[in-house]
C-alpha positions in Angstrom: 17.4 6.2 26.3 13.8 4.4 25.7 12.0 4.7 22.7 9.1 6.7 23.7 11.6 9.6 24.9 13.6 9.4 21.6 10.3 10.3 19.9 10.1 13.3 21.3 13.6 14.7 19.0 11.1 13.4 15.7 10.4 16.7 13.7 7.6 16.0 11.1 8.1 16.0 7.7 5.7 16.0 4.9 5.8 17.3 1.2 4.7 21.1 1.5 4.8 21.3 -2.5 4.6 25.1 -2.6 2.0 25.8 0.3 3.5 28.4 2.5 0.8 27.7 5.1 2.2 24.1 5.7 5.8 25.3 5.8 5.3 27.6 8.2 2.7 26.0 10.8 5.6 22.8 10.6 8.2 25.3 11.1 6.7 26.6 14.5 4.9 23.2 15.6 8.6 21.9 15.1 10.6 24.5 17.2 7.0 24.4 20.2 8.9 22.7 23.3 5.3 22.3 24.8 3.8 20.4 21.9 6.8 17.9 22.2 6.5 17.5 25.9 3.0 16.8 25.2 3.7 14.3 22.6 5.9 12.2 25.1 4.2 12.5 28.1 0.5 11.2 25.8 3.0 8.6 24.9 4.2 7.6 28.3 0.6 7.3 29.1 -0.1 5.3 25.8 2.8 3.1 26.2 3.5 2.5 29.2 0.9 2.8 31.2 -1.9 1.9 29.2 0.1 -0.9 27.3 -1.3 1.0 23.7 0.7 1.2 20.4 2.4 4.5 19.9 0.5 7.9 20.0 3.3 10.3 19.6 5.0 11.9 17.0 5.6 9.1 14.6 1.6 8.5 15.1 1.1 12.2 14.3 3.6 12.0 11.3 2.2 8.9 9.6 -1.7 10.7 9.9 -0.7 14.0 9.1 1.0 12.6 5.6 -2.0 10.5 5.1 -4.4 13.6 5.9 -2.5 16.0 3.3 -2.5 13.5 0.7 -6.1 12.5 1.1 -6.7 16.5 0.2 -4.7 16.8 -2.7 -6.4 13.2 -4.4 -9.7 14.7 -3.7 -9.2 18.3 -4.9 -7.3 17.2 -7.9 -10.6 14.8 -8.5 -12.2 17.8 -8.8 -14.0 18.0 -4.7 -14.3 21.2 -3.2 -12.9 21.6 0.6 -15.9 22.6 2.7 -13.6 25.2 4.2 -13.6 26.8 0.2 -17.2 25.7 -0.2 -18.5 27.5 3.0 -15.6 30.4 3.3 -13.9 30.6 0.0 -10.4 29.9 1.6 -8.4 28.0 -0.8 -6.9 24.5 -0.8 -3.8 25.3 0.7 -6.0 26.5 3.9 -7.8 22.9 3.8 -4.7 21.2 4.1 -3.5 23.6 7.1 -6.6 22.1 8.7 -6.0 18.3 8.6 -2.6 19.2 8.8 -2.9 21.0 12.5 -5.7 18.8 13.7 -3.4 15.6 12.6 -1.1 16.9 14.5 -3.0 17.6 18.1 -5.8 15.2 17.5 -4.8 13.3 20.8 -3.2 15.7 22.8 -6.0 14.8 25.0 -4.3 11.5 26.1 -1.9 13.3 27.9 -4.6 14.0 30.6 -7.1 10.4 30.1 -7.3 8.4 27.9 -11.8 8.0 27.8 -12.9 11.1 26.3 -9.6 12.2 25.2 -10.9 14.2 22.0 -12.7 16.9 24.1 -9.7 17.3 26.4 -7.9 17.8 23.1 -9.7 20.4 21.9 -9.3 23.2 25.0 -5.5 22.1 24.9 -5.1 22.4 20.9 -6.9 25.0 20.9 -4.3 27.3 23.1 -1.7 26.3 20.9 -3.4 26.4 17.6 -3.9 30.8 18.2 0.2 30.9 18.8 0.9 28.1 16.1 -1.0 30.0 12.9 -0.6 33.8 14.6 0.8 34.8 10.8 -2.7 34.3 9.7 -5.3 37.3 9.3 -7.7 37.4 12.2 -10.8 36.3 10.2 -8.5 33.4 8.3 -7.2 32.1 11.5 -10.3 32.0 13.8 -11.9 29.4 10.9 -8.9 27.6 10.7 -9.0 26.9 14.2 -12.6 26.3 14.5 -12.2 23.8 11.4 -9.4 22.3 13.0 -11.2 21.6 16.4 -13.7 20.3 14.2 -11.8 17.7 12.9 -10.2 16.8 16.6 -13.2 16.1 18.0 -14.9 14.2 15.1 -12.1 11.8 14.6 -13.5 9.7 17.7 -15.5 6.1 17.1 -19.2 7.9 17.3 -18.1 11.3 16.1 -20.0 13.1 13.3 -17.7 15.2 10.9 -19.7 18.0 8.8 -16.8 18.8 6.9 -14.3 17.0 4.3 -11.5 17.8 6.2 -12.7 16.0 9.4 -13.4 12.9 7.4 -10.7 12.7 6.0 -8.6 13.2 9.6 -11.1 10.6 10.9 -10.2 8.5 8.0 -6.7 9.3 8.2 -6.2 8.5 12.0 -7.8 4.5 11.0 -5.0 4.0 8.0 -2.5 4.1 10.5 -2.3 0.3 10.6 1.2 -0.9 9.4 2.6 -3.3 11.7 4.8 -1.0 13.5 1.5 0.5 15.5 1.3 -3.0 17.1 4.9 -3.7 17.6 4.9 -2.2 21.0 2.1 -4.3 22.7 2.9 -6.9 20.8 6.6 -7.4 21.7 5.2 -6.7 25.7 3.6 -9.9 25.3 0.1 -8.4 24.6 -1.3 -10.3 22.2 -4.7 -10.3 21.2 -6.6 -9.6 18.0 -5.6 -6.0 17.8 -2.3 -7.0 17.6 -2.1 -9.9 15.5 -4.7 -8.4 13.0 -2.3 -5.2 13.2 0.8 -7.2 12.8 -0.8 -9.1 9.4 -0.7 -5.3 7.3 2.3 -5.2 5.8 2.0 -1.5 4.3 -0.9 0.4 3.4 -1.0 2.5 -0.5 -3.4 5.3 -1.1 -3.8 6.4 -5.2 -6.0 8.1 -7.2 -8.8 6.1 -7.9 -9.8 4.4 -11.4 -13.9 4.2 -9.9 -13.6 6.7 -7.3 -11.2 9.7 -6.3 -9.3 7.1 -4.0 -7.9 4.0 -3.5 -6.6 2.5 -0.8 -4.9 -0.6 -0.9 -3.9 -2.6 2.3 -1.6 -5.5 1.4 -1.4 -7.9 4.7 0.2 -11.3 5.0 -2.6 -13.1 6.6 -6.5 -12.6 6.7 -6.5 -12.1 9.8 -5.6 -8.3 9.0 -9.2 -8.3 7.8 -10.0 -7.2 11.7 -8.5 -4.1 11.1 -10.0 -3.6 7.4 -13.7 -4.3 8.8 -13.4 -3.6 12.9 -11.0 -0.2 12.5 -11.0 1.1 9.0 -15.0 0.4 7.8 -16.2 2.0 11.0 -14.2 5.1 10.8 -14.7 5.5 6.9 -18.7 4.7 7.3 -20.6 8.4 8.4 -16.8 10.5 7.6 -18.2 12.2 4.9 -16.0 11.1 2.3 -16.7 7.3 2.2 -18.6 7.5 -1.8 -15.0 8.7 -2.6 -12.9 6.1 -1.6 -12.7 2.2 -2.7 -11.1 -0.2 0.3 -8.8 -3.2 -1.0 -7.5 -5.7 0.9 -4.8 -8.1 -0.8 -3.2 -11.3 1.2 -0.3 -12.0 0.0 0.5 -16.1 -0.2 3.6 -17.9 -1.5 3.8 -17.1 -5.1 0.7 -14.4 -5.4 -1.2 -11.9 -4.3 -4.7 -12.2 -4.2 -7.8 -9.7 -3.6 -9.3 -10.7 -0.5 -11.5 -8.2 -0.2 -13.1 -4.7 -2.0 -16.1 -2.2 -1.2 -17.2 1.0 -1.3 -19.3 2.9 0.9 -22.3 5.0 -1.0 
């Protein structure tokens, strides 16, 4: 059996700690047979048609985890969720939202890949009204207008007017190990997506000691600076949340690591 049709037996996994929301959206979005034929067949068109790095559920997985953690370091940092700010749903609802839109951001590959975010939204958003149907009627219709929010924001030119789709836009760029260019990579595509891609070893997000967040990206050559500048600054510059969040880059050489590059965003 190939890789990309192992993915589709993945269940995602991420710390719930106590919210009831994310347990049971995972729970359903697990057991969905249609949200994991969708995942393999955007793969399929990611993989092997399109020669792109994974977009399936280990994609989904690695974003979502990023997503839910980028809430808690900004809540706990003391930044109110627009969907509390504008709605007065709590934090556990603002984590359902990057959670879900995480999740189906690129559902929209299964059907092309140019202007996939809009065909994500009509599919998502079919699925989103059976996924969260344990919600009230008035808490589920913003969580899914939140959540197609997000989806269609987390695009190069999008616009996000919430925290939660920055911080899915966000999220979506940080998935840069070198496992997202393994596939092309290893298919003999190599170009400077891949290299750059292959030069991240691992990627650490922290509460901040100048800002709410930290990220630090450790690579083992510069030239994973083409992801820092090319991939992440673009996505993090007009997300909403860039004055939160401080960017490091480390290279790491024979005997040391060494800051090769740091900014923030105001």
């Amino acid at each position: 059996m190939d890789q990309t049709k192992t993915h589709t037996n993945i269940k995602i996994h991420l710390p719930t700690e106590g919210n009831e929301l994310l347990d049971k959206a995972l729970e359903k979005v697990n057991r969905n047979e249609e949200v994991t034929t969708l995942w393999q067949v955007v793969n399929v068109n990611a993989i092997d048609r399109l020669g792109m790095t994974d977009h399936g559920p280990v994609h989904f997985q690695i974003v979502s985890n990023i997503a839910v953690r980028l809430v808690r370091l900004l809540v706990k940092s003391g930044i109110k969720m627009s969907i509390t700010k504008d709605f007065g749903l709590s934090g556990k609802h603002a984590e359902l939202v990057v959670l879900l839109a995480s999740l189906f951001h690129d559902l929209g590959m299964s059907i092309q890949r140019d202007e996939h975010e809009e065909f994500s939204l009509f599919l998502a958003n079919n699925l989103l009204h059976e996924i969260i149907d344990f919600l009230p009627v008035v808490q589920k219709t913003i969580v899914i207008s939140e959540s197609l929010h997000a989806i269609i924001s987390h695009r190069s030119d999008g616009q996000p007017f919430t925290i939660e789709a920055g911080i899915v836009r966000v999220a979506d760029a940080l998935d840069m190990n070198q496992g997202r260019s393994r596939i092309p990579y290893e298919a003999g595509k190599v170009d400077i997506h891949s290299v750059s891609a292959m030069a991240i070893e691992n990627v650490e997000i922290a509460m901040g000691k100048t800002k709410p967040v930290e990220i630090s990206i450790h690579m083992n050559n510069s030239a994973g600076l083409f992801q820092v500048d090319e991939l992440l600054k673009r996505k993090l510059i007009g997300s909403g949340i860039e004055k939160y969040i401080e960017v490091k880059a480390y290279v790491q050489g024979e005997t040391e690591k060494k800051l090769l590059k740091e900014f923030t965003i105001k």
